[in-house]
C-alpha positions as CSV (number, residue, x, y, z in Angstrom):
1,X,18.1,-4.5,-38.2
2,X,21.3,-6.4,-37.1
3,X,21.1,-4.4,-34.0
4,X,18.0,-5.8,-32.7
5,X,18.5,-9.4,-33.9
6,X,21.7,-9.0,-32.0
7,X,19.9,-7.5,-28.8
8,X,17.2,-10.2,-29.2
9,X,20.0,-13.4,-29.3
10,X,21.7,-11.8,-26.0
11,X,18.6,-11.2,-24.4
12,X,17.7,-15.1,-24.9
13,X,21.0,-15.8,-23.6
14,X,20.9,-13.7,-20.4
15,X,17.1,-15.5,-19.9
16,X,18.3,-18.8,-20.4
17,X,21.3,-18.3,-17.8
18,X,19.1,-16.9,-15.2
19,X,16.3,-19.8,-15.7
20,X,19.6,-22.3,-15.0
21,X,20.0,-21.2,-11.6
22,X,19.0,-23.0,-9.0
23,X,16.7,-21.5,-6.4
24,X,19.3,-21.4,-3.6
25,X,21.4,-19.8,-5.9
26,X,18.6,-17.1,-6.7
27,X,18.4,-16.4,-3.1
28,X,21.8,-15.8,-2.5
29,X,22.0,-13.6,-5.4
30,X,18.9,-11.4,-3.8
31,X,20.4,-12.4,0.0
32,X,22.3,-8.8,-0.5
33,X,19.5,-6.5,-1.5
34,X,17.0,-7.9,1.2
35,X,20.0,-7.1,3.8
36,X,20.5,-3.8,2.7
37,X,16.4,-3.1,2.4
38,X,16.0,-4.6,5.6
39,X,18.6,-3.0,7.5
40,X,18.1,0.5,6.3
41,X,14.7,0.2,7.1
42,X,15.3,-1.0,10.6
43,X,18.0,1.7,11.5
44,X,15.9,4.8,9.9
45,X,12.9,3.8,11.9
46,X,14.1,2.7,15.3
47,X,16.9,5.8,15.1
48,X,14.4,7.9,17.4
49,X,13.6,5.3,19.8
50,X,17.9,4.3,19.8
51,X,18.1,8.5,20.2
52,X,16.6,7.9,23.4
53,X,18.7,5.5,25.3
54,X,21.0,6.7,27.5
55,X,24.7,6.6,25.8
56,X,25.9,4.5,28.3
57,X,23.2,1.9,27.6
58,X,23.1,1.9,23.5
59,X,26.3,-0.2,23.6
60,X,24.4,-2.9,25.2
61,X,22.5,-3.0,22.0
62,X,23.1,-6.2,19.5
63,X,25.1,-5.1,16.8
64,X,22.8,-5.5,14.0
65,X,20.8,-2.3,16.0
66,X,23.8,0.0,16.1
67,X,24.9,0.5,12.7
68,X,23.6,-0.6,8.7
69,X,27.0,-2.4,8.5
70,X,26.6,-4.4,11.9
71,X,22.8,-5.6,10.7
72,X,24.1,-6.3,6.9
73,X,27.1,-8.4,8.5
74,X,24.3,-10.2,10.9
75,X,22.3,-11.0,8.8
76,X,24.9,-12.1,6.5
77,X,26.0,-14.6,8.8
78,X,22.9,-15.8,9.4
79,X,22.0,-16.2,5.7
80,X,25.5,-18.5,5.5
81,X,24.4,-20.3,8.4
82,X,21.3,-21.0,7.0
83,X,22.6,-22.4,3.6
84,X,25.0,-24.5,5.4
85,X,22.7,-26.1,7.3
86,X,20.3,-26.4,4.4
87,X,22.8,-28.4,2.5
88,X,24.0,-30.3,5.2
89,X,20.7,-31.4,5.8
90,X,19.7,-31.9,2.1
91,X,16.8,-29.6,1.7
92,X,16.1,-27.9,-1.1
93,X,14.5,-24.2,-1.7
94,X,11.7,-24.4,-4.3
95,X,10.7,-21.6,-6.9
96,X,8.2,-20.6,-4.4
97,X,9.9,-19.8,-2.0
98,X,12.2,-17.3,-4.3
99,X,9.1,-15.7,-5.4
100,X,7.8,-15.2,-1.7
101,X,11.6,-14.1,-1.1
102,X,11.4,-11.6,-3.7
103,X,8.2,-10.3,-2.2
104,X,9.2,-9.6,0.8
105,X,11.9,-7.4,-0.7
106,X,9.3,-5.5,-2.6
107,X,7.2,-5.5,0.7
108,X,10.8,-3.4,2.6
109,X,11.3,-1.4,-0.1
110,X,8.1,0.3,-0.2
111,X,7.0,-0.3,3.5
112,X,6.5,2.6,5.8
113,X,7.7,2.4,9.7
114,X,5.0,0.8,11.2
115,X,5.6,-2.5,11.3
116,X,8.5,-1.8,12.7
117,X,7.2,-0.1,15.4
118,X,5.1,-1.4,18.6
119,X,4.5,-5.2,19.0
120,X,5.2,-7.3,16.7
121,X,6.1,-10.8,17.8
122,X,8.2,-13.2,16.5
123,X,7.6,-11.9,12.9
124,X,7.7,-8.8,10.6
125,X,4.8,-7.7,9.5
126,X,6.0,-6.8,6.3
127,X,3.7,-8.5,3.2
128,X,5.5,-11.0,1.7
129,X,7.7,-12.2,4.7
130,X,5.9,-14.8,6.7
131,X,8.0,-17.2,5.4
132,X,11.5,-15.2,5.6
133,X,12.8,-17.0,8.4
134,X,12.7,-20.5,6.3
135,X,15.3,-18.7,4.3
136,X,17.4,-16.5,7.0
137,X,17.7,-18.5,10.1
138,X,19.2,-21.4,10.4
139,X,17.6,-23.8,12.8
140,X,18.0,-23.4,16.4
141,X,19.3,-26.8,18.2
């Protein structure tokens, strides 16, 4: 009995803590698991097309095609970027836009190839993303 009062009080605790975070700070707690989701999903499917390209041409690549590490550290960057300029600039990310974040996440992690395949344009066509770039990019001067 003292067991599950005691599991109940920390389970109430552990809620409460996560509802006190902000929504950037949500993000940047999921910013790692969308990199590594996205990234192994766009190295396993483009890995034929890379297979390919003549050797002496795959180093022209950009870095976050030629290895998981090189996209997680892009992407990275870009995420740090983005936050930056987000705070320098005094906008704030709403609930809704963790949730939509969180999607997409869901959306890589159970995605096949195919939208990462053919053409695309501008954006993934992964359900749930649309609005990734809000979050990922930081604006472009």
């Amino acid at each position: 009995m003292h067991i599950r009062v005691l599991i109940l009080f920390l389970s109430g605790i552990v809620l409460m803590t996560s509802c006190s975070k902000s929504p950037e700070d949500k993000i940047m707690e999921l910013a790692p698991r969308f990199q590594k989701a996205l990234c192994s999903k766009m190295i396993e499917c483009s890995k034929d097309d890379i297979a390919k390209i003549p050797p002496q041409y795959r180093a022209t690549l950009p870095a976050f095609m030629q290895s998981e590490e090189g996209c997680v550290s892009y992407f990275k960057e870009n995420f740090d970027k983005a936050r930056e300029q987000r705070k320098s600039e005094k906008k704030e990310l709403t609930a809704e836009t963790v949730a939509s974040f969180e999607a997409c996440i869901a959306g890589l992690e159970s995605t096949t190839c195919e939208p990462f395949k053919g053409q695309r344009g501008p954006r993934l066509g992964v359900p749930g993303c649309e609005n990734l770039e809000k979050i990922s990019k930081p604006d472009s001067p």
